[in-house]
C-alpha positions in Angstrom: 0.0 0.0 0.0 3.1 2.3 0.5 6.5 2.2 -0.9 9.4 4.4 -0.2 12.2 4.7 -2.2 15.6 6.3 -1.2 13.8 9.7 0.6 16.0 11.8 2.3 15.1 15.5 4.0 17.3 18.1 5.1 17.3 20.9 7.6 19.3 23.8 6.9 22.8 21.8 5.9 21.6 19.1 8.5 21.2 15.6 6.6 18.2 14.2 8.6 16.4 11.8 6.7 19.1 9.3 4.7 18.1 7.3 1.6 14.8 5.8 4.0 13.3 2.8 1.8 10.6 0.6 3.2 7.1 -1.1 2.3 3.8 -0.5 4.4 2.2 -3.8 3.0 -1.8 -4.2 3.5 -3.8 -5.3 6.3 -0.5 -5.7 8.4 1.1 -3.5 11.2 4.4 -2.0 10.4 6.3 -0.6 13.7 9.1 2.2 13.3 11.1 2.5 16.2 13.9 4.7 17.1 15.1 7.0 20.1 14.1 10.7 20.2 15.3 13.0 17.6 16.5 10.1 15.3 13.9 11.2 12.3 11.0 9.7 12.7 8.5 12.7 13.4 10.4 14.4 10.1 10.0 11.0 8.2 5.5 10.9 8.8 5.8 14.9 7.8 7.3 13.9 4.9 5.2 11.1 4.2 2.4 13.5 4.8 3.2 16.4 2.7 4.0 18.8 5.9 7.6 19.1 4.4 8.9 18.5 1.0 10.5 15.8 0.2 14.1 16.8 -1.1 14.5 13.3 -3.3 13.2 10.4 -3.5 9.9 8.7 -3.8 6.4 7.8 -2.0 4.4 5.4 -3.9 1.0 5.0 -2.7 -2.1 2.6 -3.7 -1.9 -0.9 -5.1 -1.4 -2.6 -8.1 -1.8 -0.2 -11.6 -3.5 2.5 -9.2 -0.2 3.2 -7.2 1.1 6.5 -7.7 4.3 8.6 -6.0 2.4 11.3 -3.8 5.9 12.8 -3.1 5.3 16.1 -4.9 1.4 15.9 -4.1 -0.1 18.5 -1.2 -0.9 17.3 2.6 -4.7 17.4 1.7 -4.7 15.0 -2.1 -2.7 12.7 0.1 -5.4 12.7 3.3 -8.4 12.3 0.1 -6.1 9.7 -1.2 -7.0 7.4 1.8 -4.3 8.2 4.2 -4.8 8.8 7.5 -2.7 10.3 10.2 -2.4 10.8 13.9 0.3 13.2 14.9 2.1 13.0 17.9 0.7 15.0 20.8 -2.9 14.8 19.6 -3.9 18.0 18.1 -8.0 17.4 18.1 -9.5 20.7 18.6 -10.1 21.5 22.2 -13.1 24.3 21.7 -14.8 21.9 19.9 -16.8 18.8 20.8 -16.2 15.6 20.1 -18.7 14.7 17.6 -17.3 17.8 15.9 -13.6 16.7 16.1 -14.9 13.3 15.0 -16.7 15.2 11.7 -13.6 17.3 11.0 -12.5 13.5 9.8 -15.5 13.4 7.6 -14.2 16.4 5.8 -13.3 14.6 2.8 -16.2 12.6 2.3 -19.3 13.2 0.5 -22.0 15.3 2.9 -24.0 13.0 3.6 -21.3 10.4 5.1 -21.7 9.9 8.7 -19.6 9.2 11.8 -18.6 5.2 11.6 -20.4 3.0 13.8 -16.8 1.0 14.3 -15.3 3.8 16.4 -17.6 4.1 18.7 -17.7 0.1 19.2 -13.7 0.9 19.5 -14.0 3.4 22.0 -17.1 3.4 23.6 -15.8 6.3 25.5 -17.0 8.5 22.8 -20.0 8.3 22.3 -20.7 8.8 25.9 -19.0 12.1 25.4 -20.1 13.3 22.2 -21.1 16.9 23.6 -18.2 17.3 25.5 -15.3 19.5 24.3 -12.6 17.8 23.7 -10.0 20.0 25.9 -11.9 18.6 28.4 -11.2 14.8 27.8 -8.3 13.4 29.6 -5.2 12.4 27.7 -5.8 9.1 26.7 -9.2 10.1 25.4 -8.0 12.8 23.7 -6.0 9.8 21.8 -8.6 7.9 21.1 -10.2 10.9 20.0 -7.3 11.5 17.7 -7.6 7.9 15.9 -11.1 8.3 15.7 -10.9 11.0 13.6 -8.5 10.0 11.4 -10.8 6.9 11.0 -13.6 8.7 10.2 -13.1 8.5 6.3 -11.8 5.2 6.0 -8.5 5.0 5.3 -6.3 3.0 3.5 -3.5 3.5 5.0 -3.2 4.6 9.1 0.1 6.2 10.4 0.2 6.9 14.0 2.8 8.6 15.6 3.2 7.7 19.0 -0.3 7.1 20.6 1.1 5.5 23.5 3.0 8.4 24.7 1.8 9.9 28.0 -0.9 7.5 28.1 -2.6 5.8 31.4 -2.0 1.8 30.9 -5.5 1.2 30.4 -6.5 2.5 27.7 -2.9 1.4 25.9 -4.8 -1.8 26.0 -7.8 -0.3 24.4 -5.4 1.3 22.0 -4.1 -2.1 21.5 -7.2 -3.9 20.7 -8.4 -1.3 18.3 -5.1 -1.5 16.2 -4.9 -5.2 16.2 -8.6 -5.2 15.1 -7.9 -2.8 12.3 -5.4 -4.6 11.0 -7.2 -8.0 11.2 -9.8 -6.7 8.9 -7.4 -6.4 5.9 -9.2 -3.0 5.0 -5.8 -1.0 5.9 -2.2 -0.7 6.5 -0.6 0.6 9.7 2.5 2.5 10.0 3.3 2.6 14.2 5.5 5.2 15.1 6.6 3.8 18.8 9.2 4.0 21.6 7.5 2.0 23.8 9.3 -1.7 23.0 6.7 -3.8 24.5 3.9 -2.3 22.5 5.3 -1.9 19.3 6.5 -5.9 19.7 2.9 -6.8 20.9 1.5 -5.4 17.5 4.7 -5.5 14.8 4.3 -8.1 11.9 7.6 -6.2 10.2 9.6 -3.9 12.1 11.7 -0.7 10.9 14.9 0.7 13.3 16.1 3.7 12.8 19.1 5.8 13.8 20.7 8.8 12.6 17.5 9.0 9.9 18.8 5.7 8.7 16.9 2.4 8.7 19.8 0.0 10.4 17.3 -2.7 11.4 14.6 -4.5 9.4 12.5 -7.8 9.9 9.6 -9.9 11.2 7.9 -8.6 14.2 8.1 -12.3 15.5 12.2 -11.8 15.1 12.6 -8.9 17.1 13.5 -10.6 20.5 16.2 -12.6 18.6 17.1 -9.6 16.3 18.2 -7.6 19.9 16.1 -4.7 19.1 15.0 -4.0 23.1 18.8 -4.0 23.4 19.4 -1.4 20.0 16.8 0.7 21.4 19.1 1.3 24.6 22.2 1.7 23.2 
C-alpha cells in the first residue's frame, strides 16, 4: 500500500532523513522504532506532505492505481485514503467531540456519517459526544485522535506515538483497536513507537532507525532474537 524509495530530507545543511526505503504492506502493522530526535517525526511529515521531500519517492495505492504522492499536497494525500495521527494529539479542544470526529468526515461526500466502528472501538465517545474535547483526559484525547482519522476510512493509518503519555488502560484499548484494524485487511498501519513492549505486541515487520537511517529491518516475531530491546538502549 506504501513504498518508499531512497527519501532523504534536510534541515538547513543538516542531513536528517538518509536514503529511508521501506514497504507498508496491507492489512498488516508496520512498527518504526527509534530513540528521540533520530527522524521519525520528520520521516511521517514527509510522508504526509507537511515538508517537502528533497528526493526520492512515496508510492502509494496498489497494483496499476499506485502512484508517488511525493510532490502531491498534505490534503490530495489525506483524500487519497491516508490517515494520520500526529504526535501530541492535536484534536481541537473548543470543539466537541462529535465535531472533532466530523472534521475527519471532511473529505467525504455530505452525507457520510460518523462510523459505527469507532464508537464500538471506544465506547468512550460516544458517551461524550457533547463534551469539548479539551476537556477529555489524555488518553481520550487519543482515542479521540484515531477516531478522527478513521472517520473517512482510510487505506492506510500512520500513528505517531499514541502510547506516549498514556494511562496503561486505555494502551490496552489502543491495543485492541489497532490489532482489530489490522485483522480486517481494509488498511495498512504504520506505528510510530518507543514503547518496545507495544510496538513488539503489534509488529508483523519492524523498521529501526538511527541517525535518519533504517539500520534494522525484519519480522515482528524476530525482534527478541534480532536484539532490538537492546538497539533501542544503546
Amino acid at each position: 500500500m506504501l513504498k518508499v524509495d531512497t527519501l532523504n530530507q534536510y534541515y538547513g545543511g543538516s542531513h536528517i532523513l538518509r536514503d529511508v526505503s521501506f514497504d507498508v504492506p496491507m492489512g498488516k502493522v508496520t512498527t518504526l522504532l527509534g530513540r528521540n530526535g533520530v527522524g521519525k517525526t520528520t520521516l511521517l511529515k514527509t510522508l504526509m506532505g507537511l515538508v517537502p521531500a528533497k528526493t526520492g519517492t512515496i508510492t502509494f495505492g496498489e497494483g496499476s492505481a499506485a502512484t508517488d504522492i511525493a510532490r502531491a499536497p498534505s490534503y490530495a494525500r489525506v483524500k487519497a485514503g491516508i490517515g494520520y495521527v500526529p504526535q501530541g494529539r492535536e484534536i481541537f479542544p473548543r470543539l466537541t467531540v462529535e465535531e472533532n470526529l466530523q472534521m475527519g468526515l471532511a473529505t467525504c461526500p455530505a452525507s457520510a456519517k460518523i462510523p459505527d466502528r469507532i464508537f464500538e472501538m471506544f465506547p468512550v465517545l460516544l458517551k461524550m459526544m457533547r463534551r469539548r474535547g479539551g476537556d477529555l483526559s489524555g488518553g481520550q484525547q487519543q482515542q479521540l485522535a484515531i477516531g478522527r482519522a478513521l472517520a473517512m476510512g482510510p487505506k492506510l493509518l500512520i500513528l505517531d506515538e499514541p502510547t506516549e503519555g498514556i494511562q496503561p488502560s486505555i494502551i490496552k484499548d489502543i491495543e485492541r483497536a489497532i490489532r482489530l484494524l489490522a485483522g480486517t485487511g481494509e488498511m495498512a498501519i504504520l506505528l510510530v513507537e518507543q514503547y518496545y513492549d507495544f510496538a513488539e505486541s503489534l509488529a508483523d515487520h519492524y523498521l529501526l532507525m538511527e541517525r535518519g537511517e533504517i539500520i534494522m529491518r525484519g519480522r515482528g516475531e524476530d525482534m527478541p532474537a534480532h536484539g532490538v530491546k537492546d538497539a533501542l538502549s544503546v
